[in-house]
C-alpha positions in Angstrom: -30.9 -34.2 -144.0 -32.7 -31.1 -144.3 -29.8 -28.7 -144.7 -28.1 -31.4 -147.0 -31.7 -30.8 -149.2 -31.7 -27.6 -148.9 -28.1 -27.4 -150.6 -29.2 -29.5 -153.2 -32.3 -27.4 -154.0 -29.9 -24.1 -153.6 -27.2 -25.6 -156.0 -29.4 -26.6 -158.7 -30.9 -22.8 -158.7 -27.9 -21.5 -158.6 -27.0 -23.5 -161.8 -30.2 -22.9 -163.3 -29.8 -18.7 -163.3 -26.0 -18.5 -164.3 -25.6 -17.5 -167.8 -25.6 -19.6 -170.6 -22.0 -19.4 -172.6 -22.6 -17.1 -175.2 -25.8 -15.8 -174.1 -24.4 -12.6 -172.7 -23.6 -11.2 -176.4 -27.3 -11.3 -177.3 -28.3 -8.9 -174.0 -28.0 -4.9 -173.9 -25.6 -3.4 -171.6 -29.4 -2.6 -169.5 -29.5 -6.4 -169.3 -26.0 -7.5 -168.7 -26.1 -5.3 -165.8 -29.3 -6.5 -164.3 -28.5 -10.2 -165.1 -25.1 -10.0 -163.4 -26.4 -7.8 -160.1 -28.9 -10.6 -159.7 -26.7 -13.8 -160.1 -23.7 -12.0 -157.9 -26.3 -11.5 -155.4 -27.6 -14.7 -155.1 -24.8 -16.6 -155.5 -22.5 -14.9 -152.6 -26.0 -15.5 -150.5 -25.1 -19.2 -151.3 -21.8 -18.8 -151.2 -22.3 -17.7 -147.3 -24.7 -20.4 -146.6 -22.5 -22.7 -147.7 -19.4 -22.0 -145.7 -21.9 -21.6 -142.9 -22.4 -25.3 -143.1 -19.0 -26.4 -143.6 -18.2 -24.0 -140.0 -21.0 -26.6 -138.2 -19.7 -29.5 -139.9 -15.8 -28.6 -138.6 -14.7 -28.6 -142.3 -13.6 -25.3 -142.2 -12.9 -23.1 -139.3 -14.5 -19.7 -140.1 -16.7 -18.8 -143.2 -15.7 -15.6 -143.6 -12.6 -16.4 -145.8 -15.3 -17.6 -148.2 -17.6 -15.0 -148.0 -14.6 -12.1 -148.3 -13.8 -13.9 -151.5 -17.0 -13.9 -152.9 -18.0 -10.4 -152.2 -14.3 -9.2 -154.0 -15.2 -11.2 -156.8 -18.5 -10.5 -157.6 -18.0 -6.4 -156.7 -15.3 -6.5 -159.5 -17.7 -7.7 -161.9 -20.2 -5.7 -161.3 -18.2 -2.5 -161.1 -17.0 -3.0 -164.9 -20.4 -3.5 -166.3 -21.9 -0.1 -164.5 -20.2 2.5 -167.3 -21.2 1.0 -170.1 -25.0 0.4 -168.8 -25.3 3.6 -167.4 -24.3 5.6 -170.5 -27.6 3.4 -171.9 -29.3 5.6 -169.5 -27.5 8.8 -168.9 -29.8 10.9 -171.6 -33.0 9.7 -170.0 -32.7 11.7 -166.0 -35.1 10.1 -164.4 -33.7 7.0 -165.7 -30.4 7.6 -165.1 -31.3 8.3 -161.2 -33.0 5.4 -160.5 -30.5 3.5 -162.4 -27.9 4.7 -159.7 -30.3 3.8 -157.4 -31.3 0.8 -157.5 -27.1 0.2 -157.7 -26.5 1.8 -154.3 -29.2 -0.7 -153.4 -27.8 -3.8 -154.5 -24.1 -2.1 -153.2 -26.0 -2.3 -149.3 -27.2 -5.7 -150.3 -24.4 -7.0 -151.7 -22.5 -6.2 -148.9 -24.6 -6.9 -146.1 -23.9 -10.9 -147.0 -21.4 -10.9 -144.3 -23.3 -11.7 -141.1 -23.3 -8.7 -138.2 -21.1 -10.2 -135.2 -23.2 -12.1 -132.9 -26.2 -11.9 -135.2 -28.8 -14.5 -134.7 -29.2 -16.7 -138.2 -32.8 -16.1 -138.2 -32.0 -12.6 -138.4 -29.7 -12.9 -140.5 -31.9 -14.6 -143.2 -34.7 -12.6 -142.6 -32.1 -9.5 -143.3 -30.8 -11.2 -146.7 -34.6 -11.5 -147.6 -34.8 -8.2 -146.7 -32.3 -6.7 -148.8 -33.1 -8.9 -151.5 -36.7 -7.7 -151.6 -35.3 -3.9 -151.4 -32.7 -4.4 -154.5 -35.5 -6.5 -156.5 -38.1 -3.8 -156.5 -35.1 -0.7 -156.7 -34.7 -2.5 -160.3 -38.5 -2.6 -160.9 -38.7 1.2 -160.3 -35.3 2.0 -163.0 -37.2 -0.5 -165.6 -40.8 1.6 -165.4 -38.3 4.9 -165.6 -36.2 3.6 -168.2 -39.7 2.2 -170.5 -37.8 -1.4 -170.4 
């Protein structure tokens, strides 16, 4: 009951931060970028979780499959968006810097939703918290830089 309500609650987030059709041609490169790094983030994290409870409940044998998929996916996106929103950037140096920064940072996160063999899942979560935390204020520190 509790992991079937935490699902739901995770799902309806999930829907409520993915971008509106249309809405992406109203945001600057700057935006795009943040928007996307955010939502790939979160929704690999539920991705993970996901195939985590289908493992328990024997409806699929490993989650990592899932996960591998998920992480592919969302690096491609990302990595086409970086060019254009770094040449927002690029003039500024400071800017630019954290900018690459606070990319590296999401990279670490991003990839660090594949669980460490044998890792405890209260580690694990308190890990993806972690990283979370780490790329959320990386992008905090490239907005003051950047005057956004």
């Amino acid at each position: 009951m509790i992991r079937t309500t935490y699902f739901i609650l995770s799902a309806g987030l999930f829907l409520a931060l993915a971008p509106a059709n249309g809405q992406d041609k109203k945001r600057t490169s700057i935006e795009e970028f943040g928007g996307t790094t955010q939502f790939q983030l979160l929704k690999c994290q539920l991705t993970a979780k996901l195939a985590f409870l289908k493992v328990e409940s024997g409806e699929l044998r490993e989650a990592y499959s899932e996960i591998g998929a998920c992480l592919k996916q969302g690096r491609e996106e990302v990595k086409k968006l970086f060019p254009r929103a770094h040449a927002q950037v690029a003039k500024k140096a400071a800017a630019s810097k954290h900018f690459k920064e606070y990319y590296a940072v999401w990279l670490t996160a991003f990839d660090g939703i594949s669980p460490e063999v044998d890792e405890r899942k209260i580690d694990y979560e308190r890990r993806q918290g972690e990283a979370s935390r780490k790329a959320h204020e990386a992008w905090n520190r490239f907005e003051i830089e950047a005057g956004l």
